[in-house]
C-alpha positions, 0 to 999 in steps of 0.5 A: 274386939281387943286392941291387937284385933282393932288395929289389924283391922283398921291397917288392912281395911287401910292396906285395902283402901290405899291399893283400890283407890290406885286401881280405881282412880284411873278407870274413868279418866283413861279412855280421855286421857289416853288421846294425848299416847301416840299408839292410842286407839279404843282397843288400847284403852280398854285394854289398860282400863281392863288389864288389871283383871287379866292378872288379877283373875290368872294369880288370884288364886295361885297367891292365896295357895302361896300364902299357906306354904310362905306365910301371908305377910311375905306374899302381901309384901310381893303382892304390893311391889308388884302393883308399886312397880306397875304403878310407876311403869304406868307413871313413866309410860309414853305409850299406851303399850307401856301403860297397858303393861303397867296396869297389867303388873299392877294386878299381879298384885293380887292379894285380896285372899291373903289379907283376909286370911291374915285378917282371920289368924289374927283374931278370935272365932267370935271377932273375925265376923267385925273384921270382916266386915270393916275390911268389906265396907272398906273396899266399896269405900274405895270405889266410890271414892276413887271415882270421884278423885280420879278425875280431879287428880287428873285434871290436876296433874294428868294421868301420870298423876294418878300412877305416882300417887298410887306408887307412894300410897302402896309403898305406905302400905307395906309400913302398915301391914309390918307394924300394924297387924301382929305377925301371927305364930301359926296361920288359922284353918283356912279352908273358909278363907283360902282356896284349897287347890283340890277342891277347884274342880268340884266346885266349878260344876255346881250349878248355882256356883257356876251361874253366879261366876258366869254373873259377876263375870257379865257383871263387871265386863259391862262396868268396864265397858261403862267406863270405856264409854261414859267418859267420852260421852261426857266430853261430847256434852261439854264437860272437862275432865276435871268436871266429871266428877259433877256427873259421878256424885249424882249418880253414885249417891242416887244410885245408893238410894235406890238400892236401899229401896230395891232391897226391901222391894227384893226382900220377899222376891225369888233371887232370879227375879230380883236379879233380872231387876237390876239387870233390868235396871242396867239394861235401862242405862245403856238403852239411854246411852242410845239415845240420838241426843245425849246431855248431862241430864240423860247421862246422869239418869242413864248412869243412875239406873245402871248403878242402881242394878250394879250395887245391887247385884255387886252386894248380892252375889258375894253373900249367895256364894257365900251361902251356897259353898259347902262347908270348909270350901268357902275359901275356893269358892270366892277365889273362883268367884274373884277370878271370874270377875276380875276376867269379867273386868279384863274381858269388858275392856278387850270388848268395848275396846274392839268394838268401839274401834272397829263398828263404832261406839253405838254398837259396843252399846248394843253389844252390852245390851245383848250381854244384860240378855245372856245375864237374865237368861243365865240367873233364871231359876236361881233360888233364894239362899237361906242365911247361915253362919260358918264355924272352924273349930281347931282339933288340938289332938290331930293324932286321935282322928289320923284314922278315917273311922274316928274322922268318919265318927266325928262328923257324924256326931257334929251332923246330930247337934241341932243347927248344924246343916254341914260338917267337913273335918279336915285332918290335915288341916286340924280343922273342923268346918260348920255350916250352922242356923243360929237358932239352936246351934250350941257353940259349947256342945261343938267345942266340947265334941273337940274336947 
């Protein structure tokens, strides 16, 4: 990478990483911290644990289609006020209606489709995979460190704590993305990397899509619901809110030792199997959950086996999604996928949330297990996606292919070039979209079709 594309690298991995931790941090001290709010209940708690989703998965994709008419810079600085004003609504909040309305405005900030479109019109074609990635490593970097701070901020300086430390690292956000990434002097193609509205309802009825989203969606409603329970079980075995974070590094660094050895184990399995491994997994964790007498020692294997299953379906789906859209639709693709789990997110708070309140903490658990079933029922027959990799070739000429004869012909000399598995060209866009093998695809022959 060159030094332009190594700096928008690491300020949007940072943009990335400051904005997660403030939506993390407080997932796995809301449901102690929130007893001290007058209004406080078990539905509240999950609402304000889980609320960020609600809007998160209703803009997600309205932001990104917002991005190609204002400009992507433009609505990153709206998204992010946004989330700094939830975050101080949170910080002020003497109620649990007011923290949940906050948590509810700090997703509204959903720009995750901007930053990376703006990650891909800022560096070249052979680059883009690197900052991709660095941006991806990022956002896992975050949970895991959110996790563990969360509980120590807050045992320090209480929940409030953590929405004004949020407030000011999002505000230190928009620096980096002024000064730190280049304002680019036309946005990339970005039918792989933004939702195109017309494609939306296509792709929602295909059927590995449509399992995958309603998987993310179970997902992350059972790790909601993970973190509107496990707190409290912690404090029923004695430890402080500021302890848990003793609990969490044993799960998480575990966990991740186990995902090593479920992917090799997975390597040569079917992806429904594999799948209703880790679910299995997760099963196992909430199963202990049940268990009449809970200590550390159980809750910490319990925890362990579920995020065992977690990290391994969280790394997976993306990637299949990824490998299953069409060419030029990846963009629309992950944004129906994020809003499903983002929804998933919303979803699990509203469920443990009621249940807890209404039949007792045992039975949201129950309830869990019943959705870890749906889950198995629904990944069966899933098949194993092969690795692909996707071009965008710009057509400077847009005039020449205006007619959809010349458009009809260039798609069908790019389908005769060895490698390539599917073609769309955009006209509108002045795009060509490839989905290729490495093996025997020629990237100059492509280029000199364009030519």
């Amino acid at each position: 990478m060159n030094p332009q594309e190594t700096r928008a690298a690491i300020s949007l991995a940072l943009v990335y990483v400051l904005r997660m931790l403030g939506l993390f941090m407080v997932i796995p001290v809301l449901a102690i911290a929130a007893v001290d709010y007058p209004d406080y209940s078990p539905l509240f708690v999950g609402l304000a644990i889980g609320g960020y989703g609600l809007t998160q998965a209703i803009l997600q994709i309205p932001m990104g289609v917002l991005s190609d008419k204002w400009g992507r810079k433009p609505v990153i600085y709206m998204g992010l006020c946004f989330f700094a004003l939830g975050s101080l609504v949170a910080a002020n909040a003497d109620s649990m209606a007011m923290l949940t309305l906050g948590r509810i405005l700090q997703g509204a900030g959903a720009i995750a489709g901007a930053i990376m479109a703006l990650a891909a019109d800022v560096t070249r074609e052979s680059e883009r995979a690197k900052v991709m990635a660095i941006i991806g490593v990022s956002i896992g970097f975050s949970f895991y460190v959110a996790l563990l701070t969360g509980p120590i901020i807050a045992g320090l300086y209480g929940i409030q704590g953590i929405f004004w430390i949020t407030a000011v690292l999002t505000i230190c956000c928009l620096p980096l993305v002024k000064f730190g990434v280049p304002t680019p002097k036309e946005s990339s193609p970005s039918g792989d990397a933004l939702p195109q509205l017309s494609q939306l309802k296509t792709l929602a009825k295909e059927p590995s899509l449509w399992r995958l989203n309603i998987s993310v969606l179970t997902v992350h409603l059972l790790i909601t619901c993970f973190f509107v329970q496990v707190p409290v079980l912690l404090t029923e075995v004695n430890f402080g809110l500021d302890e848990h974070w003793k609990i969490y590094t044993p799960i998480l660094f575990v966990s991740v030792l186990i995902l090593v050895m479920l992917m090799k184990l997975c390597k040569h399995l079917q992806t429904s199997t594999s799948f209703i491994i880790s679910l299995t997994l997760m099963a196992m964790g909430f199963g202990l959950f049940l268990l009449p007498e809970l200590n550390w020692a159980v809750i910490i294997i319990a925890g362990t086996l579920f995020f065992a299953g977690f990290n391994y379906m969280e790394a997976h789906m993306p990637v299949m999604v990824s490998s299953i859209a069409p060419a030029g639709k990846k963009g629309s693709a992950m944004g129906i996928y994020a809003s499903f789990q983002f929804f998933g997110a919303f979803l699990g708070g509203v469920i443990s949330g009621a249940l807890t309140g209404w039949l007792g903490p045992k039975l949201a658990l129950v309830a869990c297990l019943i959705f870890i079933v749906i889950a198995m029922i629904i990944v069966w027959g899933l098949q194993k996606t092969t690795k692909v990799k996707r071009v965008t070739l710009t057509i400077e000429n847009r005039d020449s292919f205006q007619q959809t004869s010349n458009k009809t012909q260039l798609e069908s000399d790019f389908g005769k070039l060895e490698g390539v598995q599917e073609v769309l060209v955009d006209v509108e866009k002045r795009a060509v979209y490839l989905k290729v093998d490495n093996k025997g695809f020629d990237i100059e022959k492509a280029k000199a079709l364009i030519s």
